[in-house]
C-alpha positions in Angstrom: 119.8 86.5 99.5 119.7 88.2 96.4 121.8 90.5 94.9 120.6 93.4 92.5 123.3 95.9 91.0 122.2 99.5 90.9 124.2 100.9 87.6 122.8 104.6 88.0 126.3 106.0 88.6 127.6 104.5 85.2 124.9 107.0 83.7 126.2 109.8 86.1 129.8 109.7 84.8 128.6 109.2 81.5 126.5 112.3 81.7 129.3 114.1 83.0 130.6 114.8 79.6 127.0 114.2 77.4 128.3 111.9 75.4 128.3 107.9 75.5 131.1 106.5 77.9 130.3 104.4 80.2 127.8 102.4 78.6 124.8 101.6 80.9 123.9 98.8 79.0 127.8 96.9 79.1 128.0 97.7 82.5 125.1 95.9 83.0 126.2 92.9 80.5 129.1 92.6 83.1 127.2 92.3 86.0 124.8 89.7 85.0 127.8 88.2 83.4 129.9 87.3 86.5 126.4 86.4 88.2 124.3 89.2 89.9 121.0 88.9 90.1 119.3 91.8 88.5 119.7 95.2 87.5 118.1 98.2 89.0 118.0 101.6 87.9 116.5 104.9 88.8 114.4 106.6 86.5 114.1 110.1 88.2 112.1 112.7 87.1 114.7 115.1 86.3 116.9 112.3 84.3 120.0 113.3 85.9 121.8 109.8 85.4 119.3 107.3 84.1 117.3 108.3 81.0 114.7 106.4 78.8 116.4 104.8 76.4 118.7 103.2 78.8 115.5 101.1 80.5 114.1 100.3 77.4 117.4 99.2 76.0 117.7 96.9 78.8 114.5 95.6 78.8 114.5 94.9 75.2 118.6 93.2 74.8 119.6 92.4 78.4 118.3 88.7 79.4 118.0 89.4 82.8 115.8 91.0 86.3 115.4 94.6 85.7 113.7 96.5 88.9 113.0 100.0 87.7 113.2 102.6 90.4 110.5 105.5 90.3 108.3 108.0 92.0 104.9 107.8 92.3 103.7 110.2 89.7 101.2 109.5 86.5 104.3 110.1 84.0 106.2 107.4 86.0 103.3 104.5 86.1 102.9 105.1 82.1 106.4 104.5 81.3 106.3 101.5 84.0 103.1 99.6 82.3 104.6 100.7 78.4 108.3 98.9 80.2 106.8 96.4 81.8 109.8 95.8 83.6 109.9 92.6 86.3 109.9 94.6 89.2 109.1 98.5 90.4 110.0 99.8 93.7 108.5 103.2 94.5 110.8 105.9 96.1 110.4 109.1 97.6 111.5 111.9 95.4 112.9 115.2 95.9 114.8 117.4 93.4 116.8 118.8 95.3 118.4 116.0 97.2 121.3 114.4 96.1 120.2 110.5 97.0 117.0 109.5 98.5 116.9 110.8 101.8 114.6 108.4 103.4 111.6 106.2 103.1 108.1 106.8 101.2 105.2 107.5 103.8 103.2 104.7 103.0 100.9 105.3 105.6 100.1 109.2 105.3 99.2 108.2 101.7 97.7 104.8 101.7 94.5 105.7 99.5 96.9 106.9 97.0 99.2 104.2 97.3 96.4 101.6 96.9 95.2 103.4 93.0 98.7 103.5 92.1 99.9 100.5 92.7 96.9 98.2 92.0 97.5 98.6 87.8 101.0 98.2 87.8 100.2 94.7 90.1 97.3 94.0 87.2 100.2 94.0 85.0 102.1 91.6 86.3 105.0 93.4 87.8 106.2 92.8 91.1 105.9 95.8 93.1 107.8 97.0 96.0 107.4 100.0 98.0 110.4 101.6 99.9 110.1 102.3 103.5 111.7 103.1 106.9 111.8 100.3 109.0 108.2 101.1 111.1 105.6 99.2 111.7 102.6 101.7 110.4 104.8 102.0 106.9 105.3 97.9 107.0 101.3 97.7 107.5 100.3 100.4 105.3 102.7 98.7 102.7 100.6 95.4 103.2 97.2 97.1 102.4 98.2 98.9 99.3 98.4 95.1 97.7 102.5 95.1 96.2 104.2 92.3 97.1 107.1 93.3 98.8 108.3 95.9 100.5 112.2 97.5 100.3 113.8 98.0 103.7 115.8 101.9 103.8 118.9 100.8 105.5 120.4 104.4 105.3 120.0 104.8 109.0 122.0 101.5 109.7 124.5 102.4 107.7 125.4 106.2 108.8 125.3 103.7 112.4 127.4 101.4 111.5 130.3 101.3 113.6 128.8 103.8 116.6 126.8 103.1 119.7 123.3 103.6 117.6 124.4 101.1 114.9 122.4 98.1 117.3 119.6 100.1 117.3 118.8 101.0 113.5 119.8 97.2 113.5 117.3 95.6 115.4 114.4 97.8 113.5 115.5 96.8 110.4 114.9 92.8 111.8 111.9 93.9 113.7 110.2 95.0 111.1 111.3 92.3 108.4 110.1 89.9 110.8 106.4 91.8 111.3 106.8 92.2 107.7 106.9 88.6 106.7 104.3 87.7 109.1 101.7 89.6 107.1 102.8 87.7 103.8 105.5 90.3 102.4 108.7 89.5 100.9 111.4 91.8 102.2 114.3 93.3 100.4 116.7 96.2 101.7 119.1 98.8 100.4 120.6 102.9 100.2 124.1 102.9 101.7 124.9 99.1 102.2 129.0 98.6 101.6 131.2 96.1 101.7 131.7 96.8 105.4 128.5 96.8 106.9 126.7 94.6 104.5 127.9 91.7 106.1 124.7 91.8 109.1 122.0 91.7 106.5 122.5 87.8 107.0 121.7 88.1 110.5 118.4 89.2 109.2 116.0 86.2 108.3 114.8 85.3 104.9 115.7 89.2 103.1 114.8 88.2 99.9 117.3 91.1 97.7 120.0 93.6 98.6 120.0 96.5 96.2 123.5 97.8 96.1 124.5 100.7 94.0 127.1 103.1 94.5 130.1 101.3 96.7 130.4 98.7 93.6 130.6 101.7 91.3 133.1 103.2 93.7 135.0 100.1 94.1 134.8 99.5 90.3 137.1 102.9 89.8 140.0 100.8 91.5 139.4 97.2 90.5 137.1 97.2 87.3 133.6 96.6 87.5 133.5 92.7 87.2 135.7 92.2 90.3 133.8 94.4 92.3 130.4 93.1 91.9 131.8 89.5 92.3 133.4 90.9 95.9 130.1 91.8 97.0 128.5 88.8 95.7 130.7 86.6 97.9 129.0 88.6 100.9 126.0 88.5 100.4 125.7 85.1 98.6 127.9 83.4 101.5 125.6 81.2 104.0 
């Protein structure tokens, strides 16, 4: 597996104060440095931690994957074909929620979905849409034409440790598996740690983890280069 570091909560604390500590960009620089496998960010519509200089500044100086998070609106697929960044995965958005809550419904939407994603594909960008683990979003996912398809694992993790924590398990492999048969590649993230991460291997073939806030957490206590390298031993092991 993969192993792309989301840096959003650098741009959080630096927005705290308005002024420009932490860097997004050398935190970045010090993930790719020690070995991660990308960068992803989330470009919301509000701004409230990313903003648009900080993609374009990594797209232009940082020599690495950058997977730009973003809603399906028109603003969003303008900045995404001016970026051109390697990948795009499309979330749900809300304003008034505090992390994404859940999965994008794919399949109430798949008309939609199809227009919206088939220019950003024409671009070359590797598109990912980001789903619950059900078979009607998997499917619907398939027939819009992206590539790959980003696994919520929310609901695992708020399991993790309780008697439900088999059963948001075995949907996430169910579907990865029904997934990959119809020619998808797989990825997963939202709440993975260094605690429950650990069962994503028992998953087969998940191409990327997306893993944000518990390296920025751990970062407060260790610095940011240890903490990205413990979670790469994790999810790089065999």
């Amino acid at each position: 597996m993969l192993l792309g570091v989301n840096i959003d909560h650098v741009a959080t604390l630096r927005n705290a104060r308005g002024e420009e500590e932490p860097s997004v960009y050398d935190a970045a620089k010090i993930c790719v440095k020690v070995g991660a496998n990308g960068i992803t960010t989330h470009l919301r519509e509000d701004r409230r931690h990313i903003k648009d200089a900080d993609v374009y500044a990594l797209k232009k100086d940082l020599k690495c994957r950058l997977n730009l998070e973003m809603a399906a609106t028109d603003e969003m697929q303008k900045i995404a074909l001016d970026l051109l960044p390697h990948a795009c995965c499309i979330v749900p958005e809300k304003r008034q929620e505090v992390t994404t809550e859940g999965g994008l419904d794919v399949f109430s939407q798949q008309k939609r979905m199809i227009e919206f994603v088939k220019p950003l594909v024409n671009a070359g960008i590797e598109v990912s849409l980001f789903i619950d683990a059900e078979e009607k979003q998997v499917e619907a996912s398939y027939k819009t034409g992206a590539q790959f398809i980003e696994l919520h694992t929310g609901s695992y993790s708020q399991a993790f440790g309780t008697d439900k924590e088999e059963i948001e398990f075995q949907k996430l492999k169910n579907a990865t598996i029904f997934a990959q048969k119809l020619g998808l590649n797989v990825n997963a993230g939202h709440g993975l740690n260094y605690i429950n991460v650990h069962r994503m291997h028992e998953i087969p073939n998940l191409h990327e983890l997306n893993i944000g806030h518990s390296i920025i957490s751990r970062a407060i206590f260790t610095g940011l280069e240890c903490a990205v390298k413990d979670m790469m031993n994790l999810v790089y092991k065999n």
